[in-house]
C-alpha positions as CSV (number, residue, x, y, z in Angstrom):
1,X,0.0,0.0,0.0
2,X,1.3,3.5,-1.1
3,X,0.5,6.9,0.8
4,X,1.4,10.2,-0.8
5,X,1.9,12.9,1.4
6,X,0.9,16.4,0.1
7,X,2.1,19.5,2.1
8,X,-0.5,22.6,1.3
9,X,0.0,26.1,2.5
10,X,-3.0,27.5,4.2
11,X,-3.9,30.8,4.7
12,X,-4.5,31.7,8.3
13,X,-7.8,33.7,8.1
14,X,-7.0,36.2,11.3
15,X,-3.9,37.3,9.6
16,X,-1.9,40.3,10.5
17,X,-3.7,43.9,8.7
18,X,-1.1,46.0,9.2
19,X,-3.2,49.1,7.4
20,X,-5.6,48.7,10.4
21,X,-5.3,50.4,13.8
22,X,-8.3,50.9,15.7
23,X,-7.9,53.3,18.8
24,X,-9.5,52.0,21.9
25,X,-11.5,54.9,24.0
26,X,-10.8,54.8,28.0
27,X,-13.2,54.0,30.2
28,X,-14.4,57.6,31.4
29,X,-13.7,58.0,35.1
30,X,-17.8,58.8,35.2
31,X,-20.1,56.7,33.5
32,X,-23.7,57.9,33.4
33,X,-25.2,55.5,31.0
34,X,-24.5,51.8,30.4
35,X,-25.1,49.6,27.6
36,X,-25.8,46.2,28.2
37,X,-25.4,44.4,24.6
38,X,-27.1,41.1,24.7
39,X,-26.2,38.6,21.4
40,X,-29.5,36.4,22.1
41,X,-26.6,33.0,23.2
42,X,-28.5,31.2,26.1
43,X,-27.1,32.7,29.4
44,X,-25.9,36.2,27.7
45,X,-29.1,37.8,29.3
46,X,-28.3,36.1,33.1
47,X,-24.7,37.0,33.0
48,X,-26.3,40.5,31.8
49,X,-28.3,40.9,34.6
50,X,-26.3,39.4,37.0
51,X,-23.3,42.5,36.2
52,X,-26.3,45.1,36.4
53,X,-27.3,44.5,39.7
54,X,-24.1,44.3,41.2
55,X,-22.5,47.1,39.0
56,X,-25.3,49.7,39.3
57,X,-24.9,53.3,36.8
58,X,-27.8,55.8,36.8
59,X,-28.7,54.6,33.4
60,X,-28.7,51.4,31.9
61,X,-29.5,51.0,27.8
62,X,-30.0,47.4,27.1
63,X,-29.7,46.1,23.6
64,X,-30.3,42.9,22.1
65,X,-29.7,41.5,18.7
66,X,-29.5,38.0,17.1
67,X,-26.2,35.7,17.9
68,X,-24.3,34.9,15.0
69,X,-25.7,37.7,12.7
70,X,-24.1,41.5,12.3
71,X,-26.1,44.3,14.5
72,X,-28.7,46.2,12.6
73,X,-28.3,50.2,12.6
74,X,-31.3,50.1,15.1
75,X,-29.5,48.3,17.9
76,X,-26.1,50.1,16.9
77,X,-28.0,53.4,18.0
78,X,-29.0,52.3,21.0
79,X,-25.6,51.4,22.2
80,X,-23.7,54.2,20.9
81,X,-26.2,56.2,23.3
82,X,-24.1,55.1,26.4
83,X,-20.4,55.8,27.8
84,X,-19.4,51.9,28.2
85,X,-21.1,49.1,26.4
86,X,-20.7,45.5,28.4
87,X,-21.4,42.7,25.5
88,X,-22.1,39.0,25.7
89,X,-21.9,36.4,24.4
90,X,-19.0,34.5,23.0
91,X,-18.4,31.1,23.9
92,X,-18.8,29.6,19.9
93,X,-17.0,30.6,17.0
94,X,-19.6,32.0,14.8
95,X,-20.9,34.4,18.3
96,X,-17.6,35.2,19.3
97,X,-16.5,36.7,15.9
98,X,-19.9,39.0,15.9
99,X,-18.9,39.7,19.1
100,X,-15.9,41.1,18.8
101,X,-16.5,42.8,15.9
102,X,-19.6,44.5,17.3
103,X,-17.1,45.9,19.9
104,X,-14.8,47.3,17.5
105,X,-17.5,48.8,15.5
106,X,-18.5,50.5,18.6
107,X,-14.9,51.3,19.5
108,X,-14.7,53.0,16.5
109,X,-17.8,55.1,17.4
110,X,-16.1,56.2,20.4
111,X,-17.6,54.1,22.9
112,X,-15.4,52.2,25.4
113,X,-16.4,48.0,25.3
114,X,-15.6,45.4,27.2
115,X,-16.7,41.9,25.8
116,X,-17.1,38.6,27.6
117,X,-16.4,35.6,26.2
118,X,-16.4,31.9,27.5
119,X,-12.7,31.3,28.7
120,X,-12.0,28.8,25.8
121,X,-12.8,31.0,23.5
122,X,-10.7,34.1,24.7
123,X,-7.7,33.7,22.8
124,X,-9.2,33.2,19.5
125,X,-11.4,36.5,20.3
126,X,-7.9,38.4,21.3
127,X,-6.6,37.1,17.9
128,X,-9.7,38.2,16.2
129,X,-9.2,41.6,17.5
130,X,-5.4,41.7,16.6
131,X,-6.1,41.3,13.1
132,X,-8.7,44.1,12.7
133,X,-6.3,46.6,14.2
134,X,-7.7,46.6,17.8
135,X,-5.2,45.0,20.1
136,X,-5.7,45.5,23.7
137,X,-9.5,45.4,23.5
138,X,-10.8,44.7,26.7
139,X,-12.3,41.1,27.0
140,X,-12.8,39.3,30.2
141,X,-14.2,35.9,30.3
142,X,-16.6,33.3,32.2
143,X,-15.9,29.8,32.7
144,X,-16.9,27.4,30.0
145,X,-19.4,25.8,29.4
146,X,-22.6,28.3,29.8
147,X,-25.1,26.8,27.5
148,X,-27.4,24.3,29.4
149,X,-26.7,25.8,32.9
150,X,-29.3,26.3,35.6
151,X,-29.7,29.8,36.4
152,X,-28.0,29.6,39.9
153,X,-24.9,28.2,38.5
154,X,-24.5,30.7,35.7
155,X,-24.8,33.3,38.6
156,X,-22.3,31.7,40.5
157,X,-20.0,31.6,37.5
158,X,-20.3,35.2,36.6
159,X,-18.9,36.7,40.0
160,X,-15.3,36.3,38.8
161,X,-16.3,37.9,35.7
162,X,-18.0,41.0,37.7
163,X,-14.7,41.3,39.5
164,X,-12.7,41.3,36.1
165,X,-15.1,43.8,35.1
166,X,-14.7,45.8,38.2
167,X,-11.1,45.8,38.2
168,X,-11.1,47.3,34.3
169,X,-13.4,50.1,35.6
């Protein structure tokens, strides 16, 4: 029995854009309004509401938009209202992506982000920003897996992620 081995080059699809540089805003030292940008994965609306009632601001925008699909112009205005959006979910390749990218479009816009992802998926979402220009966006995560969780454990997991988030602000 023969077996030819081929080698093949394959092109690494977060490659390195070096025309791209996307300038991250600071958290201002006084945020008034707070968008809460929910991607529709199951447990993104728990680990929402979990941060908003233990990180209270005097206004709280909440948006919400399909997972794995780019936000509509609607929802884009709603979060570019506030002076930090907090997103969720990414904790699967397709969500993640969208994710991220909704963060950068929002970056972009001038409003600070800070994305949580599911802990397995955190590197590939720091990659993801890295090769649209945006290194050092600010992504804390939550322990894997989220999907499937009762309620009460999905709480339980988000308290490290509310201290992440606490420590950025």
């Amino acid at each position: 029995m023969k077996v030819k081995i081929m080698e093949r080059e394959v092109l690494n699809p977060l490659g390195e854009i070096d025309a791209l540089d996307v300038k991250l805003n600071p958290i201002p030292g006084k945020i008034e309004i707070l968008s809460l940008f929910d991607n529709s994965k199951p447990g993104a609306d728990v680990i929402l509401e979990k941060i908003s009632r233990n990180i209270t601001f005097n206004k709280t925008v909440n948006v919400r938009k399909p997972a794995g699909a780019p936000t509509a112009d609607e929802q884009m205005k709603q979060a570019l209202k506030s002076d930090l959006s907090i997103l969720a979910l990414g904790d699967c390749g397709s969500c993640t992506t969208w994710l991220i990218l909704d963060a950068i479009k929002l970056e972009k816009h001038g409003i600070p982000t800070i994305s949580i992802c599911s802990d397995i998926f955190v590197s590939y979402a720091r990659v993801l920003a890295r090769s649209y220009g945006a290194d050092g966006l600010r992504i804390v995560d939550v322990e894997h897996p989220i999907a499937g969780l009762a309620r009460e454990k999905l709480e339980d997991k988000t308290i490290q992620t509310i201290i992440q988030i606490k420590n950025l602000l």
